[in-house]
VOKETI-839621 format. One record per atom (N, C-alpha, C): residue in one letter; y, x negated, z. Coordinates in steps of 0.05 Angstrom, whole numbers, padded with zeros to 5 digits, always signed. Example, Ala and Ser with C-alpha at 12.3 -4.5 7.8 and 13.67 -1.06 7.14 Angstrom:
REM VOKETI-839621
a-00114-00264+00156 a-00090-00246+00156 a-00066-00264+00156 s-00045-00257+00142 s-00021-00273+00143 s+00001-00258+00157 
REM end
This chain:
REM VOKETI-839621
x+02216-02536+02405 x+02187-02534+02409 x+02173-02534+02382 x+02162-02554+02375 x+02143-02557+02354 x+02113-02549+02358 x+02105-02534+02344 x+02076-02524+02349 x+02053-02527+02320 x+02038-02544+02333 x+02015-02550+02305 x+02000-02524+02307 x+01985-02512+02289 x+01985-02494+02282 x+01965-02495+02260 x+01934-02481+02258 x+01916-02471+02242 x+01917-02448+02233 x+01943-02436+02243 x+01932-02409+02230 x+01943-02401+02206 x+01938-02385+02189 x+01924-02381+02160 x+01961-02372+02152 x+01968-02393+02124 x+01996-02383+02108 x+01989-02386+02085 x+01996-02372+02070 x+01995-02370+02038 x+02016-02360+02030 x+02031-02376+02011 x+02054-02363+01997 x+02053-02365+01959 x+02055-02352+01955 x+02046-02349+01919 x+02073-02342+01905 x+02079-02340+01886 x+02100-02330+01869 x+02075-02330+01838 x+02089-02300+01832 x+02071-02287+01818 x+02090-02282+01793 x+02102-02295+01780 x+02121-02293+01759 x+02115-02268+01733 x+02085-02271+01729 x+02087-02245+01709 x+02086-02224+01721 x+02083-02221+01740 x+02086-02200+01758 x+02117-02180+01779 x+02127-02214+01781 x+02155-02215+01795 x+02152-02215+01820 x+02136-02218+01824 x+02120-02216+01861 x+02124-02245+01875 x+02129-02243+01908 x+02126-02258+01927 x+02100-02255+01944 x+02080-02266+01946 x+02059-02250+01967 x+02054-02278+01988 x+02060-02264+02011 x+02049-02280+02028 x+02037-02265+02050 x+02008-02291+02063 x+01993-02276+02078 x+01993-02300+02102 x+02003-02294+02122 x+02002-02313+02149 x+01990-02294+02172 x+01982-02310+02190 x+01974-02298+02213 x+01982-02311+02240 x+01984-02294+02252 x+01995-02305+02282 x+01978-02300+02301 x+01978-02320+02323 x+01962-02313+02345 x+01967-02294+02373 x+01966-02275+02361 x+01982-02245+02384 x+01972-02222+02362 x+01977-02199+02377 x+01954-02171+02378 x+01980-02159+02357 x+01962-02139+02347 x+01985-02123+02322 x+02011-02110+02339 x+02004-02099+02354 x+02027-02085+02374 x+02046-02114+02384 x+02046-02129+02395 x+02064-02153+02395 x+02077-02169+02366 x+02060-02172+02343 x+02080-02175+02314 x+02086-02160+02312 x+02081-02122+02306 x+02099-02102+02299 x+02127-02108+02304 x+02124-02094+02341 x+02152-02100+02353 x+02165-02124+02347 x+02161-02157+02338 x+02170-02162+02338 x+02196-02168+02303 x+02173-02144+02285 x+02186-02130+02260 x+02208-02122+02262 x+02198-02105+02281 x+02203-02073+02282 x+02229-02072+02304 x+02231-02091+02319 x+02256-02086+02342 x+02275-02111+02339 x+02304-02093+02338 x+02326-02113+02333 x+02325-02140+02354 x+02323-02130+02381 x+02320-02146+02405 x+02303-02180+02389 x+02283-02164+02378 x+02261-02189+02375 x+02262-02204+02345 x+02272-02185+02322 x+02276-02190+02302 x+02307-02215+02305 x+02326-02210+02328 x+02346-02226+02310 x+02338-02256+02337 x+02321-02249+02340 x+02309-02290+02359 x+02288-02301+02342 x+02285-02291+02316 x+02262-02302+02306 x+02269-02301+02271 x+02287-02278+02262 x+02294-02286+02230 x+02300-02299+02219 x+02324-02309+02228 x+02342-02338+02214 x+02320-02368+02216 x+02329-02385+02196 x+02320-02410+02200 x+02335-02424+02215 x+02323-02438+02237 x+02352-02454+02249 x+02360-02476+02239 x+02386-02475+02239 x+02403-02471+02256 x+02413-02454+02259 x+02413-02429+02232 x+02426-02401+02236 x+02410-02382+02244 x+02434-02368+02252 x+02411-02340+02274 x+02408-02321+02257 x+02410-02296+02267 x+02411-02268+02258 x+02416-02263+02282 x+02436-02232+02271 x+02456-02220+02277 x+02450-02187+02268 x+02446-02163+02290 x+02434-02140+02283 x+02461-02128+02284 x+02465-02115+02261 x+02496-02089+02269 x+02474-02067+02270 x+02458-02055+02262 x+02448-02035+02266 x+02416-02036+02257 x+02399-02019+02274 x+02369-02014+02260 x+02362-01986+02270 x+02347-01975+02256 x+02339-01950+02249 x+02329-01950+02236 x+02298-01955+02257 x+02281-01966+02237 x+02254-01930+02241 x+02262-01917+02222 x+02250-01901+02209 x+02249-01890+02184 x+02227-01877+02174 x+02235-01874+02142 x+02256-01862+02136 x+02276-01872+02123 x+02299-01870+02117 x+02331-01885+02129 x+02313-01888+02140 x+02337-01901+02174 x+02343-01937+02146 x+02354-01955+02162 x+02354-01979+02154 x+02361-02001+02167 x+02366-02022+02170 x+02369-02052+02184 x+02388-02069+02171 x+02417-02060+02184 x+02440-02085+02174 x+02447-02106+02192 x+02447-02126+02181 x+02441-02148+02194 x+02454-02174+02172 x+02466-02200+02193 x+02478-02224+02188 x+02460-02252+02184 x+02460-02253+02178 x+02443-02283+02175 x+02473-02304+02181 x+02472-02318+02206 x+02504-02333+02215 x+02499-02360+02214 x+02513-02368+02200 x+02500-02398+02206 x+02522-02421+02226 x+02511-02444+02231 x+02526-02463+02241 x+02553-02464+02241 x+02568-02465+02219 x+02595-02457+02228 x+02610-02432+02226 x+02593-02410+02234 x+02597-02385+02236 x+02600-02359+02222 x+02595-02382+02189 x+02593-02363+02166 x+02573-02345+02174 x+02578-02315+02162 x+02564-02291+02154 x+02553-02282+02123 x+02529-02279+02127 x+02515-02270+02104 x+02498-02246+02115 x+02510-02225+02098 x+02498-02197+02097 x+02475-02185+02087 x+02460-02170+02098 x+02438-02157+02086 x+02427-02130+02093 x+02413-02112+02084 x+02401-02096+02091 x+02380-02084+02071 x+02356-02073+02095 x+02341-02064+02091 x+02332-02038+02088 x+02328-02024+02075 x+02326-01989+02075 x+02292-01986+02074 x+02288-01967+02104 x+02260-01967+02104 x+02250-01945+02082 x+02219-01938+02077 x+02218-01929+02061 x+02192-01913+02069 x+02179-01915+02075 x+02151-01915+02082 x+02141-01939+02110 x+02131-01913+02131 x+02125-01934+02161 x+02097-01917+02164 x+02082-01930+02169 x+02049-01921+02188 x+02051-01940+02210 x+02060-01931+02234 x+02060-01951+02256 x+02037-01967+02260 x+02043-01988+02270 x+02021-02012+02267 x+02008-02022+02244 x+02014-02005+02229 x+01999-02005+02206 x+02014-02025+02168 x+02033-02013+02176 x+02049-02016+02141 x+02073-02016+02142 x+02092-02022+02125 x+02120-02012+02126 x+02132-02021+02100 x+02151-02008+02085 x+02166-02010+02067 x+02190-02008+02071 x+02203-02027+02052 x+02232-02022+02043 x+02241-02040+02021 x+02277-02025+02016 x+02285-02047+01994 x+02304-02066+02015 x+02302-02084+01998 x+02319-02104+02013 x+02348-02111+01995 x+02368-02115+02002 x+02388-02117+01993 x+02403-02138+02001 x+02424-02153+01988 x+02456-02169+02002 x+02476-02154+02002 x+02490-02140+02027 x+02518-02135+02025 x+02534-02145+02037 x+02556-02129+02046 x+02582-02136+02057 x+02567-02117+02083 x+02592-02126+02113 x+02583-02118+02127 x+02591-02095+02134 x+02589-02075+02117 x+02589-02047+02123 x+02568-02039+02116 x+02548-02058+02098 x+02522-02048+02094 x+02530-02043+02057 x+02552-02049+02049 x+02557-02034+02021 x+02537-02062+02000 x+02523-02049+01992 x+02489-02067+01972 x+02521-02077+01947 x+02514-02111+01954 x+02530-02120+01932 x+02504-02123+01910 x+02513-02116+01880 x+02484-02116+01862 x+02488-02137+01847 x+02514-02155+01846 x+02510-02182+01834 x+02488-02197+01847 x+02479-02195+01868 x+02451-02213+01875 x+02433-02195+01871 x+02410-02210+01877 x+02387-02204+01880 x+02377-02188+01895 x+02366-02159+01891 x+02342-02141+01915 x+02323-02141+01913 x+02301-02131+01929 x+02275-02136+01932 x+02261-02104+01941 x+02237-02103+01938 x+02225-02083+01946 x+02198-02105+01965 x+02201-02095+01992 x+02171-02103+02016 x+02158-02091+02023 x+02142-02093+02021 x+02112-02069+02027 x+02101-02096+02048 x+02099-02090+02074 x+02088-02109+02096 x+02060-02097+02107 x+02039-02111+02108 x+02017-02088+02121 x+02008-02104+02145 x+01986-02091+02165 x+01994-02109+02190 x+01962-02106+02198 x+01950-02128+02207 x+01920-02122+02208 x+01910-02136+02231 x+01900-02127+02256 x+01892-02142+02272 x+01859-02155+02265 x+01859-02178+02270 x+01826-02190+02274 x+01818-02207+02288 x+01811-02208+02306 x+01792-02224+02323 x+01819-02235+02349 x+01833-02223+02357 x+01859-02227+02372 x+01880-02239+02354 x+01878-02249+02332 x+01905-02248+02319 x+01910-02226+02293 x+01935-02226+02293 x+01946-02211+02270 x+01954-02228+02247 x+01941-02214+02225 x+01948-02218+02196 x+01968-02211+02182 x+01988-02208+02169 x+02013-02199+02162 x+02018-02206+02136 x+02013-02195+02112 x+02005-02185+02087 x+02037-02181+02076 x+02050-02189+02061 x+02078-02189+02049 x+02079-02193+02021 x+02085-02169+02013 x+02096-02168+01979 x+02111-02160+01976 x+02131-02178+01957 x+02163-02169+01952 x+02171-02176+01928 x+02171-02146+01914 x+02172-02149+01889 x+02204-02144+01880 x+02205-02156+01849 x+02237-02161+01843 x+02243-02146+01815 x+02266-02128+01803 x+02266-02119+01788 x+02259-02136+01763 x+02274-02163+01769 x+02272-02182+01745 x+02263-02204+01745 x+02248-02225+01727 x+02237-02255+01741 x+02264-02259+01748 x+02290-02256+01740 x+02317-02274+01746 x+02323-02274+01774 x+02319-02249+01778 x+02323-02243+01812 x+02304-02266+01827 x+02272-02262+01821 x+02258-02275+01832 x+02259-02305+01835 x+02270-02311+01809 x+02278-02342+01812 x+02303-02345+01826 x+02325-02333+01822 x+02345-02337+01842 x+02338-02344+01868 x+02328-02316+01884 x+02309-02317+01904 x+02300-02344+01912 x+02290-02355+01900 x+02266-02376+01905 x+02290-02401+01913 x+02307-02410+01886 x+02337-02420+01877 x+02345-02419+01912 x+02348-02400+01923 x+02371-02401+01948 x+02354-02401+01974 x+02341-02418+01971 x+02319-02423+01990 x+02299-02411+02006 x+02292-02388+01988 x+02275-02365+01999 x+02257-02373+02017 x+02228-02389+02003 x+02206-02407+02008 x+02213-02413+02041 x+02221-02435+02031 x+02229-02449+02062 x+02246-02439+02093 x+02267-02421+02075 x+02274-02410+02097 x+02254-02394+02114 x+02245-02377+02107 x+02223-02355+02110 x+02206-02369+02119 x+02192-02387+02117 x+02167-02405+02128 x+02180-02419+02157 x+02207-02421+02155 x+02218-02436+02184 x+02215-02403+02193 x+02230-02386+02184 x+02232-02357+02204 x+02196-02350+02219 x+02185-02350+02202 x+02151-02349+02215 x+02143-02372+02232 x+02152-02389+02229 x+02150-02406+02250 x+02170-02405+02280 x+02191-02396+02276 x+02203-02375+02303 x+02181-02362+02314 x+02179-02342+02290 x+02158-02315+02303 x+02138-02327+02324 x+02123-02349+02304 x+02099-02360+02332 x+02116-02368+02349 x+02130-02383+02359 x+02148-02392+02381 x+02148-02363+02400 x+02162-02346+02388 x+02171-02328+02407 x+02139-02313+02413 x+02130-02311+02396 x+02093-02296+02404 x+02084-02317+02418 x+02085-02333+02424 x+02074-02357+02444 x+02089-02347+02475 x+02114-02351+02473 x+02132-02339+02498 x+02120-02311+02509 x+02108-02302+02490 x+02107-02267+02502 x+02076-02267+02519 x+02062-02292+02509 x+02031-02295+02524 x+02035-02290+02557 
REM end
């Protein structure tokens, strides 16, 4: 299902800064993008770029709680990650660091982590969704970028509308 689409994406890379910011919006109410953040159910039909999915081992998603999870691809390879929340205002905001591990959740630190501060804004029936993800080092950030950050992430938001279309 291909869907043309006006609604609003910005993606920046902020190098003296070390920042990712992007601002997209979807056409569905804050309470329908939250959940679909915020709950494993909805998060692993819409993260991966396809052809690979995502794969939830666990979420607990409160401050402190965290989100380990697979990114699987086509021939069934596993790639690990997790998220440690940090700060949540329902409907509102959410933080965490983001990490690559193994799948016990153990943060491998030869790659790259991230810190996301997501904020969530309803207007006029759609939601806005505000994303900054900042990196200890530009190296990280360019890696990041290097292993197809950009694009992957722009196909995963394009899930999201898919599946926020389904939920109309």
């Amino acid at each position: 299902m291909i869907m043309k689409t006006n609604l609003l994406m910005n993606f920046n890379v902020d190098k003296e800064n070390k920042k990712i910011s992007v601002e997209r919006e979807f056409a569905a109410s804050v309470t329908k993008v939250w959940a679909a953040w915020t709950q494993k159910e909805l998060l692993d039909q819409w993260w991966a770029p396809k052809p690979w999915k995502a794969k939830t081992k666990s979420l607990d998603f409160k401050e402190g709680g965290h989100w380990l999870y697979a990114m699987v691809g086509p021939e069934g390879e596993e790639h690990w990650a997790r998220a440690d929340y940090e700060t949540i205002s329902p409907l509102r905001s959410f933080s965490a660091k983001d990490a690559f591990c193994d799948e016990n959740g153990t943060v491998n630190e030869a790659l790259p982590g991230s810190h996301w501060e997501n904020t969530f804004k309803e207007e006029s029936n759609n939601t806005l969704v505000f994303i900054e993800i900042t990196f200890k080092e530009l190296a990280d950030l360019e890696a990041n970028m290097q292993m197809g950050f950009k694009e992957g992430f722009t196909l995963g938001l394009e899930n999201l509308d898919e599946l926020l279309a389904l939920q109309q």
